[in-house]
C-alpha positions in Angstrom: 112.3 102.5 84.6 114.6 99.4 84.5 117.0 100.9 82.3 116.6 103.9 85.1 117.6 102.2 88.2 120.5 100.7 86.1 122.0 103.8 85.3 121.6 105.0 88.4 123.8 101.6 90.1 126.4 101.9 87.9 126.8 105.7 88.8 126.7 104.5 92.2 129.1 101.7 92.0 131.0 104.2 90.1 131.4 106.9 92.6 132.4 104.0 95.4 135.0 103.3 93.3 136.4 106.5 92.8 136.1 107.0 97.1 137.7 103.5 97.7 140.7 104.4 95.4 140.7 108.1 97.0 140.9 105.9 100.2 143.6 104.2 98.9 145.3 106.9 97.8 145.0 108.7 101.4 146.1 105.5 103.1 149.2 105.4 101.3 149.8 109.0 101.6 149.6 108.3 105.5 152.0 105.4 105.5 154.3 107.8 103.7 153.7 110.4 106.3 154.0 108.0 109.2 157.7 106.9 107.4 158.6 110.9 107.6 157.1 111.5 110.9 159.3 111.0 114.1 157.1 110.2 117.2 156.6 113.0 119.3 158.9 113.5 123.0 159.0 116.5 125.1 162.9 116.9 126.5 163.3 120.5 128.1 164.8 122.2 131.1 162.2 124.3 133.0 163.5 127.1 135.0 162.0 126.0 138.3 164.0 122.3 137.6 167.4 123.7 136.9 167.5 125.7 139.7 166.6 123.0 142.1 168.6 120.9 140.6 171.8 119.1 142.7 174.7 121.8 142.8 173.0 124.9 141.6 172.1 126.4 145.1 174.2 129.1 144.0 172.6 129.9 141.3 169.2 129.7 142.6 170.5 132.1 145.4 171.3 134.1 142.7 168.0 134.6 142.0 165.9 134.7 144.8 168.3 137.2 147.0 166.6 140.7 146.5 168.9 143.2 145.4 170.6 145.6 147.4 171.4 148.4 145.5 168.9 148.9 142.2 170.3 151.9 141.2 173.7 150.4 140.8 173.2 150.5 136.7 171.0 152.9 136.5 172.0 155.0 133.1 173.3 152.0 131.7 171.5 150.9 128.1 172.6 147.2 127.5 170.8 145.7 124.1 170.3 141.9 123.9 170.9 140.7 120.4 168.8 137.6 119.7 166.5 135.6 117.6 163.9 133.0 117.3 165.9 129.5 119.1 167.1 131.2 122.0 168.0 129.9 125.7 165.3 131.2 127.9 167.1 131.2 131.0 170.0 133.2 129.3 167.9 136.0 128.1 165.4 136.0 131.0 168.0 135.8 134.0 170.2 138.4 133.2 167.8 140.7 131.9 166.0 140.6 135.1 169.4 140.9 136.8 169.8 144.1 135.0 166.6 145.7 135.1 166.6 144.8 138.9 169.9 146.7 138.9 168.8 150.0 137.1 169.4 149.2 133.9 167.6 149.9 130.7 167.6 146.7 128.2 166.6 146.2 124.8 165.6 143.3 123.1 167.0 143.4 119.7 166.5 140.8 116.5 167.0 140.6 113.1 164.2 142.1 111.2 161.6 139.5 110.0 162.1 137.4 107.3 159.4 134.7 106.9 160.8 131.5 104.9 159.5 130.7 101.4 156.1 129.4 101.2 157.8 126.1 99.5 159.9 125.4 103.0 155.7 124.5 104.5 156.5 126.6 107.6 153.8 127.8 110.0 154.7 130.5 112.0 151.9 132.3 114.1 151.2 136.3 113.4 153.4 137.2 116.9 156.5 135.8 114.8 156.1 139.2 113.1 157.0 141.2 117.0 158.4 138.5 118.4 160.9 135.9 119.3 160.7 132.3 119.8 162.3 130.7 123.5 163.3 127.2 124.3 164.2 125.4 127.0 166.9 123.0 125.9 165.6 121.7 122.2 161.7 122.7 123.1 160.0 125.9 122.4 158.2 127.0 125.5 157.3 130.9 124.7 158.0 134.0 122.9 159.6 137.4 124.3 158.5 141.2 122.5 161.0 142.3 120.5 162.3 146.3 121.0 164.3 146.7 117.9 165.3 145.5 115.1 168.8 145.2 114.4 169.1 147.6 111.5 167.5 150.6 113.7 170.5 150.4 116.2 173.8 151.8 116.3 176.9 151.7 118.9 176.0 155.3 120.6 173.0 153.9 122.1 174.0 151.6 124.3 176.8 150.6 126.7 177.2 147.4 126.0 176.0 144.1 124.0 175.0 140.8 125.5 174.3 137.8 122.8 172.0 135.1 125.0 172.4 131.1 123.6 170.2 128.5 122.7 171.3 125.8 120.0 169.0 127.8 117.1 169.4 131.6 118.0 173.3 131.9 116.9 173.0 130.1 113.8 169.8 133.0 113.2 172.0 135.9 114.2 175.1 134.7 112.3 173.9 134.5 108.8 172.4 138.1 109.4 174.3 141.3 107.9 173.0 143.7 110.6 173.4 141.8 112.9 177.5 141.3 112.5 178.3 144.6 111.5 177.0 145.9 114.6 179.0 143.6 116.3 181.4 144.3 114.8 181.4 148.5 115.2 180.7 148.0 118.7 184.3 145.7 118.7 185.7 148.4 117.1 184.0 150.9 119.8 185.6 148.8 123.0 182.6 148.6 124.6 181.7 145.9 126.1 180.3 142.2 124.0 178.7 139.7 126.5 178.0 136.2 125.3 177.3 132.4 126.4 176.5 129.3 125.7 176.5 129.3 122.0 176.5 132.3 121.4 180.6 133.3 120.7 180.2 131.2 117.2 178.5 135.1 116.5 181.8 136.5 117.3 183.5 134.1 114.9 181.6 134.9 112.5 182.0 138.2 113.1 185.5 137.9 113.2 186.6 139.6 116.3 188.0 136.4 118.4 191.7 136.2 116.8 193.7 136.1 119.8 191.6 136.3 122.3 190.7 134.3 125.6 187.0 133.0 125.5 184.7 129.9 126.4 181.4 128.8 125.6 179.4 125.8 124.9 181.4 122.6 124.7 180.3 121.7 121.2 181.4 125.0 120.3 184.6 125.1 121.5 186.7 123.8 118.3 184.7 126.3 116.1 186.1 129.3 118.4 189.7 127.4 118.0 189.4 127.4 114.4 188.0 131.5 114.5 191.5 132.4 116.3 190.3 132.0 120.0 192.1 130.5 123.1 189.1 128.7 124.8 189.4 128.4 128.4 187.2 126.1 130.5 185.9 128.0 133.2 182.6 129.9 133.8 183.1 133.0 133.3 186.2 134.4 130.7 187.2 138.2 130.8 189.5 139.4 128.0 189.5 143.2 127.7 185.8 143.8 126.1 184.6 140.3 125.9 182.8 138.4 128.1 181.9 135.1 127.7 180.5 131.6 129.5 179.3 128.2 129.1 176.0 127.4 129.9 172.9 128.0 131.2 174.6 127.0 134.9 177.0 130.0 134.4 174.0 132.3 134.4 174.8 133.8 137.4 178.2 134.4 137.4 177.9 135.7 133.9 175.2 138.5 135.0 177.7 139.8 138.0 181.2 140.0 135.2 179.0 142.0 133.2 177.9 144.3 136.2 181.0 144.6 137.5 182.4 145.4 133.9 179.6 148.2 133.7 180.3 149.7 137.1 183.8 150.0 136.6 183.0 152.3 133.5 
């Protein structure tokens, strides 16, 4: 019975010694974590702020003046290229500007392509039909997706509008259906709307040698170095292409690109 109990403590002590070196082991695996871990902060730019904000009365007129005439594009088919990073306030407000107008929009992305299981991404099962918003750097929703961008072609629709967002270019650039629909529709002369960041998809699609544009002011030297003349100014109308700035352009953005459409 002695000989017993003594087995039975030195399989005890044993298995606390395997649990206080597991310990161990998880404590230092959480000082390494802590060491790779930034602390977490919230910066966005919510809707209802930026258009209260100092100097955008304009654009929150813009907004929350009911349209006169919602017929004015009806017919029109505008398709919004974008992907998982982009600008809410540049998708949202102009869509709803045209929709409020007539027009029939379609949201279009690239088609899905989950990372490698090695990258340790998450993404929730609506990443499959959908596409990630942010205000400023923080996700804050996702919008359905219509199409995908190798389902479209240039007869359907009468024109293109790329929104921004720091992440949803860089998506769309590195995407072959994507540019070569940009690029027919260029060729077509119908009409390319983009702002923010979004003209870097242009560059990359290689359409902006000698033409007038603007966009985000980070982006500016990359439109330079694609052939462009960047103007700083809201709104930049060369032939086809429209482009803007930022999020405070929305406005003035939406009415070029229905004034554009009416005139065709």
């Amino acid at each position: 019975m002695k000989k017993f109990n003594q087995i039975v403590w030195i399989g005890i002590i044993s298995i606390l010694a395997i649990l206080n070196a597991n310990a161990q082991m998880k404590t230092n695996e959480m000082e390494v974590l802590n060491q790779l871990t930034s602390p977490s902060a919230v910066v966005n730019m919510p809707v209802s702020q930026l258009l209260n904000a100092p100097g955008n009365e304009a654009l929150r007129a813009f907004f929350f003046t009911p349209v006169k005439d919602k017929t004015l594009l009806k017919g029109k088919k505008i398709a919004v290229i974008a992907a998982d990073g982009f600008e809410e306030i540049e998708l949202t407000g102009p869509v709803w500007y045209f929709k409020q107008l007539g027009a029939q929009v379609d949201i279009v992305s690239p088609k899905y392509n989950p990372a490698p299981a090695r990258y340790g991404l998450s993404q929730p099962e609506m990443a499959k039909t959908h596409i990630m918003a942010i205000q400023y750097l923080q996700p804050v929703g996702w919008i359905k997706v219509d199409r995908t961008a190798d389902q479209v072609k240039v007869s359907d629709y009468d024109a293109v509008f790329i929104p921004g967002g720091a992440w949803n270019p860089d998506n769309l650039r590195y995407d072959k259906d994507v540019i070569k629909f940009v690029q027919d529709f260029n060729q077509s002369g119908k009409l390319i709307a983009a702002i923010c960041h979004a003209p870097v998809v242009l560059a990359s699609a290689d359409i902006l040698k000698g033409r007038k544009l603007t966009g985000y002011w980070n982006i500016q030297v990359d439109l330079k170095n694609a052939g462009g003349t960047v103007l700083e100014q809201p709104v930049v109308i060369d032939g086809n292409l429209i482009t803007s700035r930022h999020p405070i352009d929305v406005a003035d953005f939406s009415r070029a690109v229905e004034n554009w459409l009416v005139k065709k």
